[in-house]
C-alpha positions as CSV (number, residue, x, y, z in Angstrom):
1,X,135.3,70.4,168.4
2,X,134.7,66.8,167.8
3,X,135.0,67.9,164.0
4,X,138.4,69.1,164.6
5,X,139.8,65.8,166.3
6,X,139.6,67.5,170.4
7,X,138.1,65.3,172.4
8,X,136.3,67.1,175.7
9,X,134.4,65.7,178.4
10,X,130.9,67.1,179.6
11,X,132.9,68.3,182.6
12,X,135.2,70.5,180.5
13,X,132.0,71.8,179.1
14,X,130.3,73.0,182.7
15,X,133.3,74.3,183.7
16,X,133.6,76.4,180.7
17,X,129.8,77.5,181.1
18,X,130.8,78.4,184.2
19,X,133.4,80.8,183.5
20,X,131.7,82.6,180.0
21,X,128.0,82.5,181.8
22,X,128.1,85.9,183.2
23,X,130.2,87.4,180.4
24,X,127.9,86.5,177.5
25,X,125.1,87.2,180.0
26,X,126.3,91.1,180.0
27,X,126.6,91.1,176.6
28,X,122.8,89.7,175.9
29,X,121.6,92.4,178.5
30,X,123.5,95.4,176.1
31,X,122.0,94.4,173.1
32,X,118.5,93.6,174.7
33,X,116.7,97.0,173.6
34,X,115.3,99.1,176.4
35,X,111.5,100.0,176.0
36,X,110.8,104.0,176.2
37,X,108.6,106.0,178.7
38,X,106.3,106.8,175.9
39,X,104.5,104.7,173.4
40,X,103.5,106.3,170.1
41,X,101.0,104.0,168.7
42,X,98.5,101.7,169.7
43,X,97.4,99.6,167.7
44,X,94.2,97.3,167.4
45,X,92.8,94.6,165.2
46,X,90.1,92.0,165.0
47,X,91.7,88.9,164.7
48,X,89.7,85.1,163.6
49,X,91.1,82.1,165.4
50,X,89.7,79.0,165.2
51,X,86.1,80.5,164.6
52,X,86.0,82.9,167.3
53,X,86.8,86.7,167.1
54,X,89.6,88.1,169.1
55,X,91.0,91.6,169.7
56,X,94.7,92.0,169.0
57,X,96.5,95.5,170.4
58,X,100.0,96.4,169.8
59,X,102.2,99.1,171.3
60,X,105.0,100.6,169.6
61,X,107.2,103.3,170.9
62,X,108.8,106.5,169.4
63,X,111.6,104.4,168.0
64,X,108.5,102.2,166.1
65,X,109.9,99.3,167.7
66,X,107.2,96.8,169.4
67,X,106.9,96.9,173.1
68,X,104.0,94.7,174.0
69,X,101.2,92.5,172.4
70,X,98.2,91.8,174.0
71,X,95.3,89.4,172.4
């Protein structure tokens, strides 16, 4: 805005998180996917950090997208 020559005050700016807040909050939720009942694959792999060995597991579901990590 400033680039544009408006001037605003921080007030202006809380007032207008106020009123867009819960719109762009429904908007994230939408787009956040949704995990499945069922997982497809699980995944594991030996992993080296910092000298010591770890195990690394991965769940996918049936749309191969990645629904949790666990080390």
């Amino acid at each position: 805005m400033a680039f544009r020559g408006i001037i605003l005050s921080h007030e202006t700016i809380r007032e207008w998180c106020h009123k867009f807040a819960y719109h762009f909050l429904e908007v994230i939720k939408k787009r956040e996917r949704q995990p499945h009942d069922k997982w497809h694959l699980l995944d594991e792999m030996n992993v080296k950090i910092n000298g010591q060995w770890f195990v690394l597991w991965r769940a996918v579901d049936r749309e191969r997208l990645e629904v949790d990590v666990f080390l």
